[in-house]
MARKE-987557 format. One record per residue: residue in one letter; x, y negated, z negated of N, C-alpha, C in turn. Coordinates in Angstrom, 2 decimals. Example, Ala and Ser with C-alpha at 12.3 -4.5 7.8 and 13.67 -1.06 7.14 Angstrom:
<pazas>
a_13.19_5.69_-7.80_12.30_4.50_-7.80_13.20_3.30_-7.80
s_12.85_2.25_-7.08_13.67_1.06_-7.14_12.90_-0.03_-7.87
</pazas>
This chain:
<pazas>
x_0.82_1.20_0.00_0.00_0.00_0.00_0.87_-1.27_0.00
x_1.75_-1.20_-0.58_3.22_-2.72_-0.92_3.69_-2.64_0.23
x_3.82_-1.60_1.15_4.38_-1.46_2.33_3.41_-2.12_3.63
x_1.92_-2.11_3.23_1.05_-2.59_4.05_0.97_-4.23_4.00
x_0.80_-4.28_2.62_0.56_-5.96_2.22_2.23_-6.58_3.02
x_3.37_-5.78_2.56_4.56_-6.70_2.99_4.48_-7.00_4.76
x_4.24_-6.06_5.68_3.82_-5.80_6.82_3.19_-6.81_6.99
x_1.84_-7.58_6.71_0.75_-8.13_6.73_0.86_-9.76_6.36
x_1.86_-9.61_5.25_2.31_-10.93_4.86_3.53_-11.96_6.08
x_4.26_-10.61_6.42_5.62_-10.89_7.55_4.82_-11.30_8.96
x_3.70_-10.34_9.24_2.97_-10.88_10.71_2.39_-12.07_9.88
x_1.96_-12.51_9.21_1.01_-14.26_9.30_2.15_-15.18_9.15
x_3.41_-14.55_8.51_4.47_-15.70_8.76_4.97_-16.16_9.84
x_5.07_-15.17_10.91_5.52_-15.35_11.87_4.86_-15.87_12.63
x_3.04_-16.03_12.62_2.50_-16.69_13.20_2.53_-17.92_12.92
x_2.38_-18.42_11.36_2.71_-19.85_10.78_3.96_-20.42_11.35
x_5.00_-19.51_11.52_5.90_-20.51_11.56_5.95_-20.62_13.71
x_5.55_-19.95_14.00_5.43_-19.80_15.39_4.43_-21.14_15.99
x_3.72_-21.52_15.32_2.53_-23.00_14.97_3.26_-23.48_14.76
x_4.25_-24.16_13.28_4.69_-24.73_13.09_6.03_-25.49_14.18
x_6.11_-25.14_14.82_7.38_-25.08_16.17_6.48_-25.33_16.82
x_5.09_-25.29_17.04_4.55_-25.73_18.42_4.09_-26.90_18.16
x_3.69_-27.36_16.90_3.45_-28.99_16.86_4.71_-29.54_16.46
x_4.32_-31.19_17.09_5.44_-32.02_16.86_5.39_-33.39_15.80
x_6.28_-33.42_15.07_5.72_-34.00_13.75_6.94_-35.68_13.98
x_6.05_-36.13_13.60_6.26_-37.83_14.06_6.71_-38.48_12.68
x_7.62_-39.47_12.79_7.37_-40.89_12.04_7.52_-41.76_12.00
x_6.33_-42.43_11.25_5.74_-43.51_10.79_6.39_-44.22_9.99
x_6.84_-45.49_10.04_7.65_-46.68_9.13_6.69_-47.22_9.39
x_5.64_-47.29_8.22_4.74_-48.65_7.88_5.45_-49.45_6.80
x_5.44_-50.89_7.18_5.94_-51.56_6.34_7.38_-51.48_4.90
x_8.22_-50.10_6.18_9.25_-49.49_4.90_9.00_-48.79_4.33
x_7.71_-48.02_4.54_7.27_-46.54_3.66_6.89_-45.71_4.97
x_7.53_-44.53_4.79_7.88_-43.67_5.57_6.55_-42.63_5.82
x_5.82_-42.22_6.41_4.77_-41.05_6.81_4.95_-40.24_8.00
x_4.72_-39.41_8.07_5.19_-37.79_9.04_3.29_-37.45_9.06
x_3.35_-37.23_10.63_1.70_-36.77_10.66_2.47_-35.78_12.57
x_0.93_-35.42_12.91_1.23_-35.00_14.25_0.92_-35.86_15.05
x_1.32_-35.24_16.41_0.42_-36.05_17.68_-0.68_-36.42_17.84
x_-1.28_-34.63_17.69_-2.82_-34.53_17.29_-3.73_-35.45_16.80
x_-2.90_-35.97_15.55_-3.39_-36.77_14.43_-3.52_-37.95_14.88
x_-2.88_-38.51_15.67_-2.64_-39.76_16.09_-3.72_-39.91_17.50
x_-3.66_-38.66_18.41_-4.53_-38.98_19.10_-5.94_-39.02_19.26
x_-6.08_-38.24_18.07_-7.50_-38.01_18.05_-9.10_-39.10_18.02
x_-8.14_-40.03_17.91_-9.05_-41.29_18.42_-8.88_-42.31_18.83
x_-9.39_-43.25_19.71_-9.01_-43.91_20.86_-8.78_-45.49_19.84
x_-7.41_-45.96_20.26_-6.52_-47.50_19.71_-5.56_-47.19_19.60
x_-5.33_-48.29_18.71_-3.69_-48.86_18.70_-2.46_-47.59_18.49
x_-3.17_-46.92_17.54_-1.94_-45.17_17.28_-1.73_-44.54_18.27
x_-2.99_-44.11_19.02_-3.09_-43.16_20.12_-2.36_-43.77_21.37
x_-2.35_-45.14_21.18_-2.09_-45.60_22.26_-0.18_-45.49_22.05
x_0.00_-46.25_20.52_1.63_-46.05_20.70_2.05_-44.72_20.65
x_1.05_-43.86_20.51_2.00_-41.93_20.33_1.73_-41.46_21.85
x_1.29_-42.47_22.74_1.43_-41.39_24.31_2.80_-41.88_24.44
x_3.85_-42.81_23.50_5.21_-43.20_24.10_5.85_-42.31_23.89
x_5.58_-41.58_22.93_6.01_-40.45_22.15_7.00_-39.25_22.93
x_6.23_-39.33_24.48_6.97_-38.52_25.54_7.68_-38.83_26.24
x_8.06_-39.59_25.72_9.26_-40.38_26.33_10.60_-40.26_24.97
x_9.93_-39.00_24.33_11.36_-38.45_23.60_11.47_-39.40_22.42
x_10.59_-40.17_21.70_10.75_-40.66_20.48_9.68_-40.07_19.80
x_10.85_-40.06_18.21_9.89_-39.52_17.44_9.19_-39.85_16.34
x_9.51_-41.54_16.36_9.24_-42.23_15.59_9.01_-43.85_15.81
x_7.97_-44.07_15.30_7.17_-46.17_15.52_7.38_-46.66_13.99
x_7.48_-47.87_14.40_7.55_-48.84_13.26_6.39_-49.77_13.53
x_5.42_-49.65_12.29_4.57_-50.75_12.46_4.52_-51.98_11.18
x_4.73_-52.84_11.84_4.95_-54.48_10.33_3.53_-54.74_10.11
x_3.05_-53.54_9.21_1.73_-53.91_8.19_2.49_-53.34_6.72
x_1.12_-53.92_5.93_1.13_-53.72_4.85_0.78_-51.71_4.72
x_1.52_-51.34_3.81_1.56_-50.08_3.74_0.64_-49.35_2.95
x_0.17_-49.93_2.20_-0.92_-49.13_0.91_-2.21_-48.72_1.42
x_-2.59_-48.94_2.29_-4.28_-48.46_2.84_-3.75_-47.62_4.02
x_-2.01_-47.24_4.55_-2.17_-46.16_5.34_-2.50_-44.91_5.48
x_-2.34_-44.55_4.01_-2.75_-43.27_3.96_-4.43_-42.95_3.84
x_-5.00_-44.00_3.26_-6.44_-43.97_3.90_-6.81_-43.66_5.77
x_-6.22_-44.35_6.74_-6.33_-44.25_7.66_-5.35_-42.68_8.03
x_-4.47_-42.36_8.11_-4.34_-41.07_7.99_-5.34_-39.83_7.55
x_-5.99_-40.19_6.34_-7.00_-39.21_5.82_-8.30_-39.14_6.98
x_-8.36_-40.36_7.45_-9.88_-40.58_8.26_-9.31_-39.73_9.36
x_-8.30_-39.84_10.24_-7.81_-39.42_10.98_-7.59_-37.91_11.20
x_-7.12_-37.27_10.26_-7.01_-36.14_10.32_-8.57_-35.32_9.88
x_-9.65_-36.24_8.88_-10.51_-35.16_8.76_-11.97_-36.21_8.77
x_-11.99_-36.84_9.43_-12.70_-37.87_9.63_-13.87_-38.40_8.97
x_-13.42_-38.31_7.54_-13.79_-39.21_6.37_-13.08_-40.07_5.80
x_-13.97_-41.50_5.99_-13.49_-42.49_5.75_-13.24_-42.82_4.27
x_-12.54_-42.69_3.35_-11.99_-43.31_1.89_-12.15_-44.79_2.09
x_-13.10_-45.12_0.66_-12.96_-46.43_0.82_-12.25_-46.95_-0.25
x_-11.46_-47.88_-0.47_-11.37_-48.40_-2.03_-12.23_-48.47_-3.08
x_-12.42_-48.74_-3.87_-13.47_-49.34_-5.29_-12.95_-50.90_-5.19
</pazas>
């Protein structure tokens, strides 16, 4: 049975990490604070991100944007699961 589970555990790794190599993970310098997201993430809806990550193929793997940094990770969250966080 330890012989099945180890088997079982080694094939989903190899698929994870076989995913992991197929996306491409970006970054983000907002305002001097650093964030790592995907392409995906960025394209998934139409403006200003999507628009600077089609440069992306042109072999960079990283944008700098001069905003304020503390509400990015709100927009990240919307982005990836498309609920909007609001402040209080």
């Amino acid at each position: 049975r330890l012989s099945l589970n180890r088997q079982a555990f080694c094939k989903g790794l190899a698929e994870a990490t076989a995913l992991n190599n197929a996306q491409i993970m970006y970054q983000i310098d907002v305002g001097g604070v650093s964030f790592h997201t995907q392409t995906e993430v960025l394209q998934c809806y139409e403006g200003m991100l999507a628009a600077m990550s089609s440069d992306f193929s042109n072999n960079l793997d990283h944008m700098f944007l001069d905003r304020d940094p503390t509400w990015f990770p709100l927009v990240l969250h919307f982005l990836r699961t498309g609920d909007a966080l609001l402040p209080e």
